[in-house]
C-alpha positions in Angstrom: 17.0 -9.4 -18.6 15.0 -11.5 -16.1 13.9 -9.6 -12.8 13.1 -12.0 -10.2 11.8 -9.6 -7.7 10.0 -6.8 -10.7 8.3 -10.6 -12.1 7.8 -11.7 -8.8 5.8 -8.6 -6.9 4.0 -8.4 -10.0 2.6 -11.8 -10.4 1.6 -11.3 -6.7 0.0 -8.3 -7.3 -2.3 -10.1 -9.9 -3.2 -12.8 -7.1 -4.1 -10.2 -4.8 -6.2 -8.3 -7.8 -7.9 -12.2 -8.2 -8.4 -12.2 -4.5 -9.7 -8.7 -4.1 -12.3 -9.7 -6.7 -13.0 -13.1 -5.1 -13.3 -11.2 -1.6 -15.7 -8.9 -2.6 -17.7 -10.6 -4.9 -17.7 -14.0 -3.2 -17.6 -12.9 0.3 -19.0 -9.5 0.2 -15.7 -7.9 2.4 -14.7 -4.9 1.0 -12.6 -3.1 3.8 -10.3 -5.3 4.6 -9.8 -6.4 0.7 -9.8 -3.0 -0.4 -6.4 -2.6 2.2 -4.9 -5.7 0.8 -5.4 -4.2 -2.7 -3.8 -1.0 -1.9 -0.8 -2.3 -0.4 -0.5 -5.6 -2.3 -0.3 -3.6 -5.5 1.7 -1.3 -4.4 4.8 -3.7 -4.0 5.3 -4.0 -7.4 4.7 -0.6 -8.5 7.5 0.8 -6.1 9.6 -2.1 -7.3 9.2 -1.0 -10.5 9.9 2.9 -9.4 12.6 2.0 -8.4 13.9 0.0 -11.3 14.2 3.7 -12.5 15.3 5.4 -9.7 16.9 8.6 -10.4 20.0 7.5 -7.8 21.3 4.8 -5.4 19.5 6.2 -2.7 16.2 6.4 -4.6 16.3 3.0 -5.6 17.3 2.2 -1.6 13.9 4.5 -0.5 11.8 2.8 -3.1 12.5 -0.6 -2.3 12.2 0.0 1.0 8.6 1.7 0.6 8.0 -1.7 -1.4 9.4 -3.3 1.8 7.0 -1.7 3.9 4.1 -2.2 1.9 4.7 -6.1 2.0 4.8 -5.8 5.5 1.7 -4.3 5.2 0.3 -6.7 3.1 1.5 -10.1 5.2 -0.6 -8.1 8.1 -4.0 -7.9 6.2 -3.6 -11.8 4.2 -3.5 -13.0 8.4 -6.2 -10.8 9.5 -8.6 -12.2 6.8 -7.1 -16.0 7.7 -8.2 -15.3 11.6 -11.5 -13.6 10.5 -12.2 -16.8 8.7 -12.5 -14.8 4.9 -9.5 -16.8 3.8 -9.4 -21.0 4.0 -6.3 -22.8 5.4 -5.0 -23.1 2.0 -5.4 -19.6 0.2 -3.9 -18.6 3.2 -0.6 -21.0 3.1 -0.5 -20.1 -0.3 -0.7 -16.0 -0.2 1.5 -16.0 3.2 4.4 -18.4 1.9 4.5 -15.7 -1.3 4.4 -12.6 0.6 7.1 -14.1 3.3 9.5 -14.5 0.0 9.1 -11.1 -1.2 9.5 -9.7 2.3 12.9 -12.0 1.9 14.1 -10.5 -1.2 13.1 -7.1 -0.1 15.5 -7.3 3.0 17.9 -8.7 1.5 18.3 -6.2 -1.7 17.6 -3.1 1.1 20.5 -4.6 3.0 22.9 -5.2 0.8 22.2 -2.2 -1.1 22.8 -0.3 1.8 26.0 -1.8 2.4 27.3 -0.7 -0.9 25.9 2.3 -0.7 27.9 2.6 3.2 31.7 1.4 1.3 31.3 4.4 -0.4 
């Protein structure tokens, strides 16, 4: 069955694995990239935690922890934009795929949420 946010997070998470390497090989940054690794990865594994969350709520704290961590990870792609690691461009890119994960995040948190409240 197709997953848009599991296949989503995790093709992001390979960018940001491609741009960790890029960062520090290319750039010689490695503690800002080394952030944007953690969290940037991190996204899709609690997506896919909570693809096998042991309840409703689980799945709700997971996703939400994934929620957080793409916060996380919109923070450190426009810190490296302003301190000129990242071009125009990789930055468009990374920040327009970031902002729709943030998106779906909310909006499966919320209405989650909701029908976990009708309850």
């Amino acid at each position: 069955m197709e997953n848009p946010i599991k296949n989503k997070s995790f093709e992001f998470a390979i960018r940001i694995v491609n741009l960790y390497k890029y960062l520090s090989n290319e750039k010689q940054e490695y503690v800002l990239s080394r952030q944007l690794l953690r969290s940037g990865t991190s996204i899709g594994a609690n997506v896919s935690e909570a693809q096998r969350g042991q309840s409703k709520p689980d799945f709700v704290s997971k996703m939400s922890i994934a929620l957080k961590e793409a916060n996380e990870t919109e923070y450190w792609i426009r810190l490296l934009y302003k301190t000129e690691y990242l071009d125009e461009s990789q930055f468009n890119s990374l920040y327009k795929d970031v902002d729709e994960l943030i998106s779906l995040l909310m909006s499966i948190c919320k209405t989650t949420n909701k029908n976990l409240n009708k309850k």
